[in-house]
C-alpha positions as CSV (number, residue, x, y, z in Angstrom):
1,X,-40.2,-24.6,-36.9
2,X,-40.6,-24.7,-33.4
3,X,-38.8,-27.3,-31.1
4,X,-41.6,-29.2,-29.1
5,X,-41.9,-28.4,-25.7
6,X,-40.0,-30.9,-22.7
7,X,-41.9,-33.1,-20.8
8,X,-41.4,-33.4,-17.2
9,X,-40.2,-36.6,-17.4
10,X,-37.3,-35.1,-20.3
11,X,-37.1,-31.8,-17.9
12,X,-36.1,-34.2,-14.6
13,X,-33.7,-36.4,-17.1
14,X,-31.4,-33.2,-17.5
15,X,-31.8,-31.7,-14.2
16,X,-30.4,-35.2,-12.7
17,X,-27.7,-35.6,-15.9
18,X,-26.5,-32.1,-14.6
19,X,-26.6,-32.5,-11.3
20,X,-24.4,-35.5,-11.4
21,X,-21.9,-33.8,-13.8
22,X,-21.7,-30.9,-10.0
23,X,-20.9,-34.2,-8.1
24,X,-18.6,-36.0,-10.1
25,X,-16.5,-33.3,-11.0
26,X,-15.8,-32.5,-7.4
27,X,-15.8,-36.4,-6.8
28,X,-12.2,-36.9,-9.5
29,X,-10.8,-33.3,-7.8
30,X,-10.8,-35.3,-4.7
31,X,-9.8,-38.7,-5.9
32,X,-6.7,-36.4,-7.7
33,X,-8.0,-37.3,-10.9
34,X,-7.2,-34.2,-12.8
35,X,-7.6,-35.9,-16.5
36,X,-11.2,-37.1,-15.2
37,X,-12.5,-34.1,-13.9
38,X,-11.3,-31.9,-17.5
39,X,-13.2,-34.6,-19.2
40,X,-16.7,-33.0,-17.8
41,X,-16.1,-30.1,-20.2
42,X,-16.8,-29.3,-23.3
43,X,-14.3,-29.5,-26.4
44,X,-14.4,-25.3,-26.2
45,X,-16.0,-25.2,-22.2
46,X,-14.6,-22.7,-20.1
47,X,-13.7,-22.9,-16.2
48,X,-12.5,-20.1,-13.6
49,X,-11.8,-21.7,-10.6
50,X,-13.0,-20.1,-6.8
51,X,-10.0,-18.5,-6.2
52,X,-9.3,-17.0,-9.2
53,X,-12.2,-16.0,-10.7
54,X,-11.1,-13.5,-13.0
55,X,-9.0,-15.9,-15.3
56,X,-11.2,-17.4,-17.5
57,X,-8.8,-21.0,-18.5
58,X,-10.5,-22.0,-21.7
59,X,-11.2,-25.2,-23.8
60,X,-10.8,-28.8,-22.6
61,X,-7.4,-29.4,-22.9
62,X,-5.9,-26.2,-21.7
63,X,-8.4,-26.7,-18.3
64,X,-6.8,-30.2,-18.0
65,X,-3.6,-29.0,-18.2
66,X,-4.2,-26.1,-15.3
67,X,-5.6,-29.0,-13.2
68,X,-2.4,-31.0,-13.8
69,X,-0.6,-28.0,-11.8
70,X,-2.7,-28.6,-8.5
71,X,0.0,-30.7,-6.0
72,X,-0.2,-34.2,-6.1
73,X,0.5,-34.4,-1.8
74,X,-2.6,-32.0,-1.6
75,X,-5.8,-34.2,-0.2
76,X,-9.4,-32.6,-0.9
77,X,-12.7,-33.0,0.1
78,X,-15.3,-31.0,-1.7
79,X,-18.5,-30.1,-0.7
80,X,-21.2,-29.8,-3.1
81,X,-24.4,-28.6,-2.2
82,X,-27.7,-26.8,-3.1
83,X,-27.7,-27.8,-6.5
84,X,-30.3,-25.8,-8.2
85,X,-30.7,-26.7,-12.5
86,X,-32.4,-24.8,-15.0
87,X,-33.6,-26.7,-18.0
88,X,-33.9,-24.1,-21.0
89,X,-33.4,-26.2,-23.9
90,X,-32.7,-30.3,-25.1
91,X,-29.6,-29.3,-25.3
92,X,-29.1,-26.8,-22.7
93,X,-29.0,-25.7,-19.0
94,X,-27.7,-23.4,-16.5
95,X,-27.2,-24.5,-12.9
96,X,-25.9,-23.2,-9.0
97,X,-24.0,-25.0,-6.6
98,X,-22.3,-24.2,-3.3
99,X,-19.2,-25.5,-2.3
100,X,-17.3,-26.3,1.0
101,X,-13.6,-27.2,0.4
102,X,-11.8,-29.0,3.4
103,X,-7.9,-30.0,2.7
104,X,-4.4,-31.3,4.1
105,X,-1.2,-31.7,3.0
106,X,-0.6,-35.4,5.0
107,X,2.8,-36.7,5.9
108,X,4.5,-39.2,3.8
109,X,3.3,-42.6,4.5
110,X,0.8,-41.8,7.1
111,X,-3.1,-43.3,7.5
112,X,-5.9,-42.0,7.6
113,X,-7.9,-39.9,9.3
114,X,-5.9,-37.1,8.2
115,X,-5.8,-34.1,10.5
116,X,-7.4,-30.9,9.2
117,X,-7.6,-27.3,10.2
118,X,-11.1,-27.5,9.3
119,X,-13.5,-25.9,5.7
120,X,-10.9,-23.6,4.1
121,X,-13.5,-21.6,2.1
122,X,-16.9,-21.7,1.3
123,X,-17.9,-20.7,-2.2
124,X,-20.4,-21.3,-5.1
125,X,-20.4,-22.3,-9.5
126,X,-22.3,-21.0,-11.5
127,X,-22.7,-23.4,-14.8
128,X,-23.7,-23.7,-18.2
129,X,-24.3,-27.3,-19.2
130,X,-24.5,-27.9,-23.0
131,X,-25.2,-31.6,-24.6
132,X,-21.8,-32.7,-26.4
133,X,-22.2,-35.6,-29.0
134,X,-25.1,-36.7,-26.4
135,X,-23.1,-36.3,-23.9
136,X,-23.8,-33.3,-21.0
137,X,-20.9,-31.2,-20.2
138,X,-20.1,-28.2,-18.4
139,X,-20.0,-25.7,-21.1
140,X,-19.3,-22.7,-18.4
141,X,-18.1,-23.0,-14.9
142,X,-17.7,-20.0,-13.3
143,X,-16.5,-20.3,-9.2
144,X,-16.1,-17.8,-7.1
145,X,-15.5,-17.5,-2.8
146,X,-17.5,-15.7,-0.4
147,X,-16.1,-16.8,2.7
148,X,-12.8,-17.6,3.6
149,X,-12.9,-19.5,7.0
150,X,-10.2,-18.7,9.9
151,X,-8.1,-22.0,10.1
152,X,-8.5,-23.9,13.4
153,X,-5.4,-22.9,15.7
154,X,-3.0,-25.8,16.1
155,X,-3.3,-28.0,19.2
């Protein structure tokens, strides 16, 4: 029997719920969240990250523990942008996003604003979104780099 066809109202509802899964993954990479941003995947979801996007690190809790390796003194700022969504089912999406890193490594027990060197790399995800127990998830997150930016010379 065929499933009946999404409005535009249902249609917007996933594009949004996917679109804020982009932002508030990057959102817990930055607030060093690492247990928050595996949480965004699936039981089985799979994630390669920008700069190494040949190794596929698959299933929830073996992405949570590769996140658990990034360096607690490392301060990020992620970029998203150009969030495009494709509904293609109730229950399932694909979507592409750019992304801007900028990071520092701050002294101990100094204030902000940090000094940067500036964007390190400039990159984009390509994702498969898949509802979870009614919840939307990132089922495939694929990341890859296509610049690397020179860093700013020190002053």
């Amino acid at each position: 029997m065929p499933t009946k066809a999404l409005s535009a109202a249902e249609r917007m509802e996933i594009e949004r719920a996917c679109e804020r899964i982009v932002y508030a993954y990057a959102r817990a990479l930055d607030l060093g969240d690492m247990s928050a941003a595996a949480d965004f995947f699936a039981a089985n979801g799979s994630l390669t990250r920008p700069m190494a996007p040949d190794q596929v690190i698959q299933g929830r809790e073996t992405i949570r523990a590769s996140l658990l390796t990034r360096p607690k003194t490392l301060l990020t700022k992620h970029l998203a942008t150009n969030v495009m969504i494709d509904v293609e089912s109730r229950d399932g999406a694909r979507g592409l996003s750019y992304l801007t890193m900028i990071s520092t490594t701050p002294p101990p027990d100094s204030r902000p604003p940090f000094i940067s060197r500036g964007p390190l790399y400039f990159g984009e995800f390509k994702d498969r979104f898949v509802r979870e127990d009614g919840v939307w998830r990132f089922l495939e997150r694929r990341g890859s780099i296509q610049m690397k930016f020179e860093l700013a010379a020190p002053n």
